[in-house]
ROMI-218188 format. One record per atom (N, C-alpha, C): x, y, z; residue in one letter. Coordinates in Angstrom, 3 decimals, padded with zeros to 6 digits. Layout:
X / Y / Z / a $
...
This chain:
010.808 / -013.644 / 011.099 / x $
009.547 / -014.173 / 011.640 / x $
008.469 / -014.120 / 010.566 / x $
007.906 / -015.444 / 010.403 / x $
006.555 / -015.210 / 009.552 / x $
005.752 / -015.363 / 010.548 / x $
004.438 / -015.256 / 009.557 / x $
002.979 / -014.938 / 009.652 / x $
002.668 / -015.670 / 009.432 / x $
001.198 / -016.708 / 009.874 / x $
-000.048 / -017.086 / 009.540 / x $
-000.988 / -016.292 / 009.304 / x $
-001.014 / -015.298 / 009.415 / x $
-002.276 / -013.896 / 009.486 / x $
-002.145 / -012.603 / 008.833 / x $
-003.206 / -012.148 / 007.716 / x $
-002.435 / -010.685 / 007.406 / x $
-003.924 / -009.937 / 007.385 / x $
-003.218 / -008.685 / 007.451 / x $
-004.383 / -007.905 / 007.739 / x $
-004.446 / -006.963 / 006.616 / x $
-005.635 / -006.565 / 005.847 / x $
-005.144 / -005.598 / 004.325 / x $
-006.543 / -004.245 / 005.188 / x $
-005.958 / -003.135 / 004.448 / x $
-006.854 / -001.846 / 004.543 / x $
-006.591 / -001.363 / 003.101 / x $
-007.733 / -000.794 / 002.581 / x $
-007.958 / -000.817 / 000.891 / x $
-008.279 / -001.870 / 000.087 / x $
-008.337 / -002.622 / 000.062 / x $
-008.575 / -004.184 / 000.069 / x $
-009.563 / -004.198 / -001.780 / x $
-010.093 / -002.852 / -001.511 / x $
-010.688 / -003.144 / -002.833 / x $
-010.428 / -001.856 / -004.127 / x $
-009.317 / -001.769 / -003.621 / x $
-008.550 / -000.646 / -004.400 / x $
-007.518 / -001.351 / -005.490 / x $
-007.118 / -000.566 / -006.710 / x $
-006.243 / -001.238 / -007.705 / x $
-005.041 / -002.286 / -006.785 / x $
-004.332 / -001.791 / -006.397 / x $
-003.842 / -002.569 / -005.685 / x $
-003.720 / -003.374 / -004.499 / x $
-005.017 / -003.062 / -003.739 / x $
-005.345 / -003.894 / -002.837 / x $
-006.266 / -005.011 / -003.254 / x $
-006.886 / -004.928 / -004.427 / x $
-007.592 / -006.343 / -004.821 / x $
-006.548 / -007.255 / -005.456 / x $
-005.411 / -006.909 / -005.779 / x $
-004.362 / -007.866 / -006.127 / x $
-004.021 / -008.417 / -005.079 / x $
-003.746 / -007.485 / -004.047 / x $
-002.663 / -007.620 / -003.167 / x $
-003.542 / -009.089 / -002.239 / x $
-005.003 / -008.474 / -002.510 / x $
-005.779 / -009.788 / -001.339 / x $
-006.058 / -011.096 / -001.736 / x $
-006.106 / -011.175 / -003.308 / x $
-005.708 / -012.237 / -004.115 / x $
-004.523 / -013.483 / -003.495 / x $
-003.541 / -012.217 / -003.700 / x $
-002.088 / -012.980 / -003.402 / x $
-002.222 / -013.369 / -001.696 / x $
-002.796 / -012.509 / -000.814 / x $
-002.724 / -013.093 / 000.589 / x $
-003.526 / -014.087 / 000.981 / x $
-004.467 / -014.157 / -000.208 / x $
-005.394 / -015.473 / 000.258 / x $
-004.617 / -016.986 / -000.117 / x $
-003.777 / -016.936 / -001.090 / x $
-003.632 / -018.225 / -001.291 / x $
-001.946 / -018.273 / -000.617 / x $
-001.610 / -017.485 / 000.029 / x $
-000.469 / -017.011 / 001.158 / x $
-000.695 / -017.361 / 002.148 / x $
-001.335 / -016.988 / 003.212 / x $
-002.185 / -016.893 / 004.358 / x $
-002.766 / -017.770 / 004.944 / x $
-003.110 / -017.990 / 006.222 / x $
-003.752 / -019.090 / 006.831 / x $
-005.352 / -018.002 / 007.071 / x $
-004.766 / -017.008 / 007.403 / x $
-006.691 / -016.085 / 007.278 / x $
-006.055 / -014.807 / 006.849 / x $
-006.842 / -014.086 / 006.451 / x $
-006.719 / -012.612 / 006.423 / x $
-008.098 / -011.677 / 006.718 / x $
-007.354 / -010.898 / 007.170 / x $
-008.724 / -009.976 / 007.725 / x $
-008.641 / -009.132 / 006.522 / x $
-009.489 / -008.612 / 005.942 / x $
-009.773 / -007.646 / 005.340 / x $
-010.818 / -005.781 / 005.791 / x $
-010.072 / -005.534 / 006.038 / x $
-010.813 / -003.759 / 006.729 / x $
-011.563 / -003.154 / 006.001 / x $
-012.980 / -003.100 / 005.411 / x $
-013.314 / -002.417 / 004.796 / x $
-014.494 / -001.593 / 005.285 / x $
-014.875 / -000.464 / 004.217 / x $
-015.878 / 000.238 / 004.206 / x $
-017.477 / -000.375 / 003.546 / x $
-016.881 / -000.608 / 002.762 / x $
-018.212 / -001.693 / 002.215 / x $
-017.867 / -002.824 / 001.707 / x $
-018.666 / -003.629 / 001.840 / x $
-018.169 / -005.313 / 001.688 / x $
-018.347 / -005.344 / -000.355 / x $
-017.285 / -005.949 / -000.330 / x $
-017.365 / -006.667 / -001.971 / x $
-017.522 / -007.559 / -002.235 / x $
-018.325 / -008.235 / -001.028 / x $
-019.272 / -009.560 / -001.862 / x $
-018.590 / -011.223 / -001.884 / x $
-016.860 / -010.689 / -001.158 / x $
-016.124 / -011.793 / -001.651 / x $
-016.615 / -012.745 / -000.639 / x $
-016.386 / -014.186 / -000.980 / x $
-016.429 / -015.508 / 000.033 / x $
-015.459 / -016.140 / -000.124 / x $
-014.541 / -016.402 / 000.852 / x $
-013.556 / -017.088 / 000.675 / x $
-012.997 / -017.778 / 002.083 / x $
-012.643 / -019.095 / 002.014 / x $
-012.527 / -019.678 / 003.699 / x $
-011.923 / -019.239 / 004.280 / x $
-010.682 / -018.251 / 004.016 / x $
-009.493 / -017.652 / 004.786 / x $
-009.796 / -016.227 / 004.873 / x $
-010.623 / -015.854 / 004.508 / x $
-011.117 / -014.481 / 004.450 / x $
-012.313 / -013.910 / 005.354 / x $
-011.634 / -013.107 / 006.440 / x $
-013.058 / -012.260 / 007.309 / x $
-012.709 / -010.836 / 006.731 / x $
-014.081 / -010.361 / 005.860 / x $
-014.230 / -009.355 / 006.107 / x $
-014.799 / -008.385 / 007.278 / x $
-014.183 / -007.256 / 007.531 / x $
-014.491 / -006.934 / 008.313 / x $
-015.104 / -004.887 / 008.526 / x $
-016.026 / -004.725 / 008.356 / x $
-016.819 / -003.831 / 008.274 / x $
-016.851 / -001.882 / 009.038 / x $
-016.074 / -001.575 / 008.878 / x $
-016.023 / -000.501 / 009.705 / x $
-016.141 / 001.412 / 009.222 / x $
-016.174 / 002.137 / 009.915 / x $
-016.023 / 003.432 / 009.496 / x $
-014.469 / 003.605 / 009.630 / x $
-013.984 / 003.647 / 008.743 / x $
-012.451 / 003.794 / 008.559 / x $
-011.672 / 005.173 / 009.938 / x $
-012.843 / 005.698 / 010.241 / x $
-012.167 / 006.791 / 011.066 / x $
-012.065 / 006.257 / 012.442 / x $
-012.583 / 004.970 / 012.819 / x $
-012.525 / 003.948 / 013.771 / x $
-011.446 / 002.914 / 013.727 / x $
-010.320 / 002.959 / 013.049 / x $
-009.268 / 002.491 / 012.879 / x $
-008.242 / 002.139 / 014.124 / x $
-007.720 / 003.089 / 014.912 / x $
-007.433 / 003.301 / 015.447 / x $
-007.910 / 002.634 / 017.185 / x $
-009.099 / 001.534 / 016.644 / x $
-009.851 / 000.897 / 017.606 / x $
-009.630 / -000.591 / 017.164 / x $
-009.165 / -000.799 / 016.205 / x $
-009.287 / -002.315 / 015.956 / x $
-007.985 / -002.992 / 016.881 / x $
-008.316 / -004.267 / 016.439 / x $
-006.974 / -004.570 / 017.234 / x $
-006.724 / -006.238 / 016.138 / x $
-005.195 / -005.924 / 016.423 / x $
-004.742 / -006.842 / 015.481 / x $
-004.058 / -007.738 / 015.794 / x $
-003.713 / -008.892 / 015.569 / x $
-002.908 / -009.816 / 016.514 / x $
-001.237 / -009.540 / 016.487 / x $
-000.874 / -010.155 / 017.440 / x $
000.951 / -010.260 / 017.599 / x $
001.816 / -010.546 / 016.651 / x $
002.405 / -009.998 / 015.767 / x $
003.126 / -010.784 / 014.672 / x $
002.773 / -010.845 / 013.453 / x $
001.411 / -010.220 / 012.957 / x $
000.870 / -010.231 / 011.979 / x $
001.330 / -009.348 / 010.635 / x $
001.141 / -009.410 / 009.618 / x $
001.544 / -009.115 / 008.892 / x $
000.487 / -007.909 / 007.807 / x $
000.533 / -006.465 / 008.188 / x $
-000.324 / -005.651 / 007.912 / x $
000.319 / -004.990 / 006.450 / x $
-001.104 / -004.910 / 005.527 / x $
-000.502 / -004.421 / 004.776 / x $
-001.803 / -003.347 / 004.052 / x $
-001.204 / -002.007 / 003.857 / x $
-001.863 / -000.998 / 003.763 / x $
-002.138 / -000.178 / 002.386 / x $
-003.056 / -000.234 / 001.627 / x $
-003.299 / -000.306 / 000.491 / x $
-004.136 / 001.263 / 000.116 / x $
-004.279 / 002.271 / 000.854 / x $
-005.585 / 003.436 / 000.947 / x $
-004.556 / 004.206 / -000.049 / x $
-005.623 / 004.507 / -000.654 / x $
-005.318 / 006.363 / -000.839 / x $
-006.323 / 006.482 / -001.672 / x $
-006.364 / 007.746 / -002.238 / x $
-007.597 / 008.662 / -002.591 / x $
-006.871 / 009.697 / -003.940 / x $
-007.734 / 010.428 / -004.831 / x $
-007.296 / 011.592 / -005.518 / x $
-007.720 / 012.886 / -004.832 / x $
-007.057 / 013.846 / -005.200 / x $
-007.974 / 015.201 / -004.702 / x $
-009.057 / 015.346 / -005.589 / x $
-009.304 / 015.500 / -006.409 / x $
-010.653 / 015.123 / -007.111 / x $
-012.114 / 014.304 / -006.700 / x $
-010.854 / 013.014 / -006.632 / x $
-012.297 / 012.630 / -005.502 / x $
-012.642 / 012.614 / -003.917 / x $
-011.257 / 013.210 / -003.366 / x $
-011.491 / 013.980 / -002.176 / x $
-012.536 / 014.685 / -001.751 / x $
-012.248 / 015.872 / -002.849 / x $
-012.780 / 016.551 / -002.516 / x $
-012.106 / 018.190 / -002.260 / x $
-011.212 / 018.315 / -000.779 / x $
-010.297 / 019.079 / -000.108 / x $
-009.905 / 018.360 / -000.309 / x $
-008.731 / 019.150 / 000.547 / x $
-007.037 / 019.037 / 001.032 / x $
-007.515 / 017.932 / 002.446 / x $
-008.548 / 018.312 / 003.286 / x $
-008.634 / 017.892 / 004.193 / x $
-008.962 / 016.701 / 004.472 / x $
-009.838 / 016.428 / 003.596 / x $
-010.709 / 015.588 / 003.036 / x $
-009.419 / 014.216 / 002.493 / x $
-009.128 / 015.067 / 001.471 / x $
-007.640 / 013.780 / 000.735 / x $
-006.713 / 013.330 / 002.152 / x $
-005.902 / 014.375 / 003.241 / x $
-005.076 / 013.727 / 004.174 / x $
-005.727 / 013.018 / 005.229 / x $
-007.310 / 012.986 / 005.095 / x $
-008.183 / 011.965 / 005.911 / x $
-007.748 / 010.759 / 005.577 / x $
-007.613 / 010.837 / 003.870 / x $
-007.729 / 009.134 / 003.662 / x $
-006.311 / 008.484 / 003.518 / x $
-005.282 / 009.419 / 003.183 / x $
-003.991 / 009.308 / 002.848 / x $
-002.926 / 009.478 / 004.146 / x $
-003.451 / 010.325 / 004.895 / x $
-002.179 / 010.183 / 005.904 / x $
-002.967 / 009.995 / 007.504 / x $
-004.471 / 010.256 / 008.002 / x $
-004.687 / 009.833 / 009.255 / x $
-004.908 / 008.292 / 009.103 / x $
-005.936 / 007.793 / 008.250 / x $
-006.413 / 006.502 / 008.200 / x $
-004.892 / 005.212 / 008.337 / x $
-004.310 / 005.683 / 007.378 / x $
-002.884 / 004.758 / 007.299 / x $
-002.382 / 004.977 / 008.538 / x $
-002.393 / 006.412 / 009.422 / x $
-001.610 / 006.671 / 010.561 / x $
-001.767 / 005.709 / 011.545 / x $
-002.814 / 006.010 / 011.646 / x $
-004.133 / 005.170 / 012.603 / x $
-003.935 / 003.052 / 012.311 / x $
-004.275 / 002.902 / 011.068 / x $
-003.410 / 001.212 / 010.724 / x $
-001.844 / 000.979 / 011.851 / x $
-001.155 / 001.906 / 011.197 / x $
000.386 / 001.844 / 011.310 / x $
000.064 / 001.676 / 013.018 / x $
-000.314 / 002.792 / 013.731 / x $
-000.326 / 002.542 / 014.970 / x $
-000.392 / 001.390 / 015.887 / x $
-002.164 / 000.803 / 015.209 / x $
-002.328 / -000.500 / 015.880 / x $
-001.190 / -001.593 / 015.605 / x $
-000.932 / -001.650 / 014.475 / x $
000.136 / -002.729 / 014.233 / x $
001.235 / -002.522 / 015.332 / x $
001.687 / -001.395 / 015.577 / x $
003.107 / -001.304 / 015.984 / x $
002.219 / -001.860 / 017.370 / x $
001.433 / -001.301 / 018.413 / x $
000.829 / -001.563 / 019.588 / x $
000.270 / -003.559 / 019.496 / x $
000.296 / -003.961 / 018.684 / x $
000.210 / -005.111 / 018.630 / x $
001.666 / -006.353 / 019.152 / x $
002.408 / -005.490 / 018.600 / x $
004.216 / -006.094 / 018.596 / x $
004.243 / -007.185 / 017.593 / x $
005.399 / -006.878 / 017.166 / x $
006.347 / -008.113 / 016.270 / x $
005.450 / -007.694 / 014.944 / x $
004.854 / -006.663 / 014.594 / x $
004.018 / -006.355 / 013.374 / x $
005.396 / -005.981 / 011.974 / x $
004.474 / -006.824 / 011.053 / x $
004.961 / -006.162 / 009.660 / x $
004.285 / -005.045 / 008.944 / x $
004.763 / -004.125 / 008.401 / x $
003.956 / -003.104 / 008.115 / x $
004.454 / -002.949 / 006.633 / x $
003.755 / -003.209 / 005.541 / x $
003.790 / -002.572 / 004.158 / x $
003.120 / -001.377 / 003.654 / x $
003.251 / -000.702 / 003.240 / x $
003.049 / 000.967 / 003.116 / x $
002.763 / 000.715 / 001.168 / x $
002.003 / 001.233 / 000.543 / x $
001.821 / 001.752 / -000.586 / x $
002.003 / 003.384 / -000.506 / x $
002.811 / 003.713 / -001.450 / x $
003.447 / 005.455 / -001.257 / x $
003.648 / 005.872 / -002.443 / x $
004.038 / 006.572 / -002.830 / x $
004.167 / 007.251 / -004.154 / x $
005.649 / 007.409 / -004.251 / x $
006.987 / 007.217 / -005.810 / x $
007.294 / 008.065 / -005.922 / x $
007.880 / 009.635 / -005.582 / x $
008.614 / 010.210 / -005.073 / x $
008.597 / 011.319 / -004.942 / x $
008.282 / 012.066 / -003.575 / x $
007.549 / 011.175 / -002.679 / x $
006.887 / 010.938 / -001.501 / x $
008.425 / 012.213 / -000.445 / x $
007.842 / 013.258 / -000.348 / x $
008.935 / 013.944 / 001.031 / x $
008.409 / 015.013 / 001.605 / x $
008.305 / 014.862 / 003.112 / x $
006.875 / 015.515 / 003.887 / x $
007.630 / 017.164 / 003.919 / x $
008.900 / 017.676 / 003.170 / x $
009.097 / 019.104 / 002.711 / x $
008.381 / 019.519 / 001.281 / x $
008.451 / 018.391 / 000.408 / x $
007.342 / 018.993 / -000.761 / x $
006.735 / 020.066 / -001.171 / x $
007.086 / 021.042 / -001.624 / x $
006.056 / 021.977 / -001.977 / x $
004.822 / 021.443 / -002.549 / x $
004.345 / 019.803 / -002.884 / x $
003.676 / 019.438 / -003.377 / x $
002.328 / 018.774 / -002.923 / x $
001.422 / 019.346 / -002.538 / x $
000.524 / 018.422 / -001.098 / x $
-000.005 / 017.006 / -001.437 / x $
000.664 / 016.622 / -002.689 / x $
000.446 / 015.240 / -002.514 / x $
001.366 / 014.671 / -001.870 / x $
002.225 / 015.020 / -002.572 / x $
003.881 / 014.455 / -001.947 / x $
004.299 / 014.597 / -000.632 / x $
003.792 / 015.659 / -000.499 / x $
004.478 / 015.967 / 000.884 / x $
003.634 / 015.107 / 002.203 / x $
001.803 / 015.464 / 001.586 / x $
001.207 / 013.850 / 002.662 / x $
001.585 / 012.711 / 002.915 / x $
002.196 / 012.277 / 001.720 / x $
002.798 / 010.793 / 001.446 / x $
004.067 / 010.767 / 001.834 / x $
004.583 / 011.552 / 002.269 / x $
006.114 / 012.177 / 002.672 / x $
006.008 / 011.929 / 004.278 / x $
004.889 / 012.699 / 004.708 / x $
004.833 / 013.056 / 005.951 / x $
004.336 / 011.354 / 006.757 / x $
003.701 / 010.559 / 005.910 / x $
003.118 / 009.705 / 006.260 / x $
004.118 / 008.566 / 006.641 / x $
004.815 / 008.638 / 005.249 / x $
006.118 / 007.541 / 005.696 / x $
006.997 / 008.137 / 006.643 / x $
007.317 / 009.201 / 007.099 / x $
008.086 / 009.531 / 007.990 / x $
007.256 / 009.234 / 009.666 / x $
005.815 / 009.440 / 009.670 / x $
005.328 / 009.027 / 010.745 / x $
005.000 / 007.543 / 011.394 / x $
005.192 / 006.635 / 010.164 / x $
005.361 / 005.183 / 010.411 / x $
006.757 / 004.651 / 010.762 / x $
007.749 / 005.345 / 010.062 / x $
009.155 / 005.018 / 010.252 / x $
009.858 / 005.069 / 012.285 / x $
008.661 / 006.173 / 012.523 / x $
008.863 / 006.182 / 013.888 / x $
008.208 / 005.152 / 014.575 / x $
007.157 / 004.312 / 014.449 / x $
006.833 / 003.513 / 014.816 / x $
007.643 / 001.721 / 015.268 / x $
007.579 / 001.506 / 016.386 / x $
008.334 / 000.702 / 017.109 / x $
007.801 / -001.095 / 016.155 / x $
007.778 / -001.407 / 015.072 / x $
007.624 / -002.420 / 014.264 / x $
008.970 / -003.243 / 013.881 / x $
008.621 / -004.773 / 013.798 / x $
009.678 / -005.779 / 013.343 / x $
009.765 / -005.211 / 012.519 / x $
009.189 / -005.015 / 010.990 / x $
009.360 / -003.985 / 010.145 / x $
008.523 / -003.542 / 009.615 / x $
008.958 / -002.683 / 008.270 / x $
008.604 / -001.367 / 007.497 / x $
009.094 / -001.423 / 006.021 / x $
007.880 / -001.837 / 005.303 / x $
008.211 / -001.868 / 003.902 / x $
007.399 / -000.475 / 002.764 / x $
008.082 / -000.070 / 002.328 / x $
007.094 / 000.731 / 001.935 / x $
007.690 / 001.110 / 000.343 / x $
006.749 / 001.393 / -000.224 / x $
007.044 / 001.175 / -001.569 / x $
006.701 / 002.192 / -002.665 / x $
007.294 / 002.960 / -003.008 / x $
007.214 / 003.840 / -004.037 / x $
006.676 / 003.788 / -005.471 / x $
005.523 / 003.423 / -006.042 / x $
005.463 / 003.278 / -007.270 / x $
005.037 / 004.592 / -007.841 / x $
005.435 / 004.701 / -009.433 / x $
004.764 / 006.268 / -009.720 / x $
003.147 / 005.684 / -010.597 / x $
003.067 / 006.218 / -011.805 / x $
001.934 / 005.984 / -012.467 / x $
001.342 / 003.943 / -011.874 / x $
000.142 / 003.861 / -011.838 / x $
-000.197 / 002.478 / -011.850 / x $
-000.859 / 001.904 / -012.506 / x $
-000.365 / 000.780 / -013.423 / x $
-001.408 / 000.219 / -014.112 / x $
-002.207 / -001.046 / -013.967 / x $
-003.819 / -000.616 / -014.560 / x $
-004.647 / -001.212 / -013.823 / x $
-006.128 / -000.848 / -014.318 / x $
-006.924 / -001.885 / -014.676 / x $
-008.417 / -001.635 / -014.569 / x $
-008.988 / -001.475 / -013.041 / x $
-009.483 / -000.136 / -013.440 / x $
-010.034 / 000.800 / -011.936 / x $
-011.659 / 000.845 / -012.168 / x $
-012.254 / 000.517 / -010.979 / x $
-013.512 / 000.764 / -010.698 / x $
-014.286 / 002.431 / -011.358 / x $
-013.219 / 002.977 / -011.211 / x $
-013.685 / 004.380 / -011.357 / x $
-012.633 / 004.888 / -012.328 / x $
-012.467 / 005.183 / -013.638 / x $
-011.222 / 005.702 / -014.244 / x $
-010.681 / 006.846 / -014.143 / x $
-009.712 / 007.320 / -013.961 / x $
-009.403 / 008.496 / -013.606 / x $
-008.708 / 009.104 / -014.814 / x $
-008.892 / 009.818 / -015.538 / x $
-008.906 / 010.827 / -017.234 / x $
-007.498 / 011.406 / -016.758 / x $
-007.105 / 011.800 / -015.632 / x $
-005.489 / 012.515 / -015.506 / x $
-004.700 / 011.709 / -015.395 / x $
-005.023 / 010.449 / -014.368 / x $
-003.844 / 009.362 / -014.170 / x $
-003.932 / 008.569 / -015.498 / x $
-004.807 / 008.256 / -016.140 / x $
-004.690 / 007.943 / -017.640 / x $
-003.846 / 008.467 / -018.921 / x $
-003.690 / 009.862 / -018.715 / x $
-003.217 / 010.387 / -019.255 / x $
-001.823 / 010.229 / -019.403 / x $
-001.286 / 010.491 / -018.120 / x $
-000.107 / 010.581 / -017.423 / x $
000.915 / 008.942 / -017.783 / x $
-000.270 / 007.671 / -017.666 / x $
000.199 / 006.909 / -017.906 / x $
001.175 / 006.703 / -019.228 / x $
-000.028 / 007.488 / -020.317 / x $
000.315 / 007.184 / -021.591 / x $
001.623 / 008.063 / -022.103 / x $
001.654 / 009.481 / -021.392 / x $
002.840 / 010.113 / -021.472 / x $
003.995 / 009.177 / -021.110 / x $
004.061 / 008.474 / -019.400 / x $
005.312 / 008.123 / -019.412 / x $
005.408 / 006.986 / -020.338 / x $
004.605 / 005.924 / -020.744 / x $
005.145 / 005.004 / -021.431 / x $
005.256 / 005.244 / -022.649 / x $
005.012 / 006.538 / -023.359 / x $
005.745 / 007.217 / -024.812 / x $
006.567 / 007.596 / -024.448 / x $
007.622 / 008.065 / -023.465 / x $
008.651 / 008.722 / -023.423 / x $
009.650 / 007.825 / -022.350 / x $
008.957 / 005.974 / -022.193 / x $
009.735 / 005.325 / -021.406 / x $
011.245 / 005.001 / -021.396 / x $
011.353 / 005.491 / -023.306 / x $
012.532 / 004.980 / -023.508 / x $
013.606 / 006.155 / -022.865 / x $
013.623 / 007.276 / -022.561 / x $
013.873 / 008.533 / -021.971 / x $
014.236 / 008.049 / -020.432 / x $
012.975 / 007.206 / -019.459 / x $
013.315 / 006.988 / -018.544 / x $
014.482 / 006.004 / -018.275 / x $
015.625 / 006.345 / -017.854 / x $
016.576 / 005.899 / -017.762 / x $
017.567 / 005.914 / -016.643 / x $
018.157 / 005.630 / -016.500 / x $
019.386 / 005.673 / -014.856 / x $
018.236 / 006.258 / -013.752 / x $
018.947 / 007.170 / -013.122 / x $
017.746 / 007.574 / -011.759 / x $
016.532 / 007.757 / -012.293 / x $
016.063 / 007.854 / -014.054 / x $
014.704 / 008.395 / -013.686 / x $
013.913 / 007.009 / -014.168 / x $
014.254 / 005.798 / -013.758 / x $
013.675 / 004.755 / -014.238 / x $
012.446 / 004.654 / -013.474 / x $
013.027 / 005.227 / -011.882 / x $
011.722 / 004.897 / -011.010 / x $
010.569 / 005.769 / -011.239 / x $
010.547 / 006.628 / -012.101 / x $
009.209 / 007.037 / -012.632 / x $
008.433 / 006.503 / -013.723 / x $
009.075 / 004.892 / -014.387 / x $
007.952 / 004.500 / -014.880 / x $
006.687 / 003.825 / -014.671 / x $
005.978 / 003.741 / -014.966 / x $
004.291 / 003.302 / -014.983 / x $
004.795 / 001.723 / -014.646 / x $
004.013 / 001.171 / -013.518 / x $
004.067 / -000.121 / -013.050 / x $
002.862 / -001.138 / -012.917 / x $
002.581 / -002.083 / -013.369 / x $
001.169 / -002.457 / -013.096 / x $
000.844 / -003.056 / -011.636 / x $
-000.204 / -002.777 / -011.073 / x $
-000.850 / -002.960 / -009.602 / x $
-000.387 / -004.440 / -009.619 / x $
-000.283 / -005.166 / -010.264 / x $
-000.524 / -006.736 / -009.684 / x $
000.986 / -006.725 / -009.354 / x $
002.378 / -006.302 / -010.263 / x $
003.334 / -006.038 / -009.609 / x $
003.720 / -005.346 / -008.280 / x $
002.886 / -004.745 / -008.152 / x $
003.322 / -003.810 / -006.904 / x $
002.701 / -004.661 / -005.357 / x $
001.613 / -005.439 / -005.951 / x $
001.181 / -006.308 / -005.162 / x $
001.935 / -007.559 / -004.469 / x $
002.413 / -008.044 / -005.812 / x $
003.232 / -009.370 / -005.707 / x $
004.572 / -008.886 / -004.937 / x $
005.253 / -007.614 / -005.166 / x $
006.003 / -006.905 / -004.156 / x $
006.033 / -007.144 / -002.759 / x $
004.935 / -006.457 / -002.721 / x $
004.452 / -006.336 / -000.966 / x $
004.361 / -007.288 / -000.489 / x $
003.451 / -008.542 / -000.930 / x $
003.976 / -009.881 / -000.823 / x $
005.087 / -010.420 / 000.016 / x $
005.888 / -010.403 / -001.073 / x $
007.232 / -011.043 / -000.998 / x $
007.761 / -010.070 / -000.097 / x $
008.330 / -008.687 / -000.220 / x $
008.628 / -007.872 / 000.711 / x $
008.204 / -008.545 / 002.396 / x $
007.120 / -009.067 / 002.336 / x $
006.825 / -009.070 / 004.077 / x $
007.152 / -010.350 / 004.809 / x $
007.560 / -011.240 / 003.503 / x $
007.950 / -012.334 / 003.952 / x $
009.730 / -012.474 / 003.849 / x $
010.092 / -011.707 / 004.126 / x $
011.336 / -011.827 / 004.265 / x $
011.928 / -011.647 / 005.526 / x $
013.185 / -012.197 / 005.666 / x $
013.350 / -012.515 / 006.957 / x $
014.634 / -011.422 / 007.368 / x $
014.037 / -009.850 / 007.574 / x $
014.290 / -008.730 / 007.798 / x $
013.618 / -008.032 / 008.283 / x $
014.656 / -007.478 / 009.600 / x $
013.964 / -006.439 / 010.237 / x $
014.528 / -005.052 / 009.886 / x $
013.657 / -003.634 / 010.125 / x $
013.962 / -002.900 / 009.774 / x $
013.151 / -001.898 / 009.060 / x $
013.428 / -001.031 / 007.850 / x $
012.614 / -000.135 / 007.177 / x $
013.603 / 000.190 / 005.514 / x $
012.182 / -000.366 / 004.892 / x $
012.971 / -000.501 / 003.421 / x $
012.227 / 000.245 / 002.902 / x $
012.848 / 000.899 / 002.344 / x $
012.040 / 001.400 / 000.574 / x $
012.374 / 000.924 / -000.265 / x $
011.805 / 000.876 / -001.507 / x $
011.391 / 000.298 / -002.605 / x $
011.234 / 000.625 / -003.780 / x $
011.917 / 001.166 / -005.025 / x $
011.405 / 002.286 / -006.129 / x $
011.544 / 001.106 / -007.661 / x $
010.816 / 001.767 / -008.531 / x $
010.601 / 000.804 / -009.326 / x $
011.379 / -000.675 / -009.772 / x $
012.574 / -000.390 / -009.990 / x $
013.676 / -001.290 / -010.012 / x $
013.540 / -002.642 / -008.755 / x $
014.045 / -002.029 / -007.604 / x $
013.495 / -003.141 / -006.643 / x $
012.043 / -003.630 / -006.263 / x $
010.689 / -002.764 / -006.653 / x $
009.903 / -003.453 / -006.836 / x $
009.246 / -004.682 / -007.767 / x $
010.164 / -004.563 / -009.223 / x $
010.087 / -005.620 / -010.136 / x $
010.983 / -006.578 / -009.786 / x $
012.016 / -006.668 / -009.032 / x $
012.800 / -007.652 / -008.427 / x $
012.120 / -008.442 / -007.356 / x $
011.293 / -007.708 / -006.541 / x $
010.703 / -008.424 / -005.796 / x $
009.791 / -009.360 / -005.977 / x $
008.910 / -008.594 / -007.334 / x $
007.930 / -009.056 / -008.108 / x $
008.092 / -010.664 / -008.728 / x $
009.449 / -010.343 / -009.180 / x $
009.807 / -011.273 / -010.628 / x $
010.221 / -012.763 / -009.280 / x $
011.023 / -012.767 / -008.358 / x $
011.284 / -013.248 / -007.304 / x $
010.174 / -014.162 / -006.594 / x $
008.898 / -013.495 / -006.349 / x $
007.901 / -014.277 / -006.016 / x $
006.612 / -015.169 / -006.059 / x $
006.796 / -016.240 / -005.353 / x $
005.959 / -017.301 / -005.373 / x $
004.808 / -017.517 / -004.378 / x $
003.793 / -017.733 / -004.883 / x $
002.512 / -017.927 / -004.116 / x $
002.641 / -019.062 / -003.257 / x $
């Protein structure tokens, strides 16, 4: 089943400004969920204005095609509490309405490493998160693992920078299982999700670097 309609949350995040790129010239409309408006104008495009902790109130149409773009650092969290606000209720809260909508597609941005046993409280949010959507009654469930992301960011972040430059000096290292920890750029991971939601599968997929550049390389606007 396709879509005429998609719905993005993060919308103006590294990979959600790709991702809304690609749904505009996809799409017959897209809603866009945000916290503060970015100014865009575009004929297929309602933005739409909210306190993200009001999520859980929107309502989305039948069949639509949701795709979920949030997350946060602990840094700029803040807390612990603070970070699983934006990383595992807000997405919870998306995932919900979609499934209460019916016939919803649901794309997930996740990390890597993502398993809600983790000794790691990133991992394990992002763990816990995909395991709480997976229960959700949806046509489907795409969700996608990327590790490092590359990307001009509104705000630069000095550790994920770092990190980048480590794995792609030591990319040649990443190899057999540990390929899916290399550095991926946002517009790939975008063009992913994309294509991912337009496929004519039901179910719950994951996604780790390898099959996200397949998906990537695969799709057409």
């Amino acid at each position: 089943m396709s879509s005429s309609h998609a719905v993005i949350v993060g919308a103006n995040g590294l990979v959600g400004q790709e991702c809304l790129r690609l749904l505009l010239a996809r799409y017959d409309s897209v809603t866009a969920v945000v916290r503060r408006s970015a100014g865009r104008i575009h004929p297929r495009l309602v933005e739409r204005r909210i306190d993200l902790a009001r999520l859980d109130t929107i309502e989305i149409a039948t069949g639509a095609h949701v795709y979920c773009t949030l997350g946060t650092t602990m840094k700029k969290a803040g807390s612990e509490a603070a970070f699983r606000k934006v990383d595992y209720d807000y997405p919870r809260m998306l995932a919900g309405r979609a499934s209460a909508a019916g016939g919803a597609r649901f794309m997930l941005v996740s990390s890597v490493g993502a398993d809600p046993r983790s000794k790691n409280f990133y991992l394990r949010v992002k763990g816990e998160l995909e395991e709480a959507v997976r229960t959700l009654p949806m046509d489907a469930v795409h969700i996608l693992r990327p590790s490092f992301l590359i990307g001009e960011r509104e705000e630069p972040r000095s550790g994920e920078a770092a990190g980048i430059a480590l794995v792609r000096a030591l990319e040649f290292a990443l190899a057999g299982p540990l390929r899916k920890y290399r550095a991926i750029p946002a517009s790939t991971v975008a063009a992913a999700m994309v294509a991912a939601a337009n496929k004519n599968a039901s179910g719950c997929f994951i996604y780790h670097y390898d099959q996200i550049c397949t998906l990537a390389h695969d799709f057409s606007p």
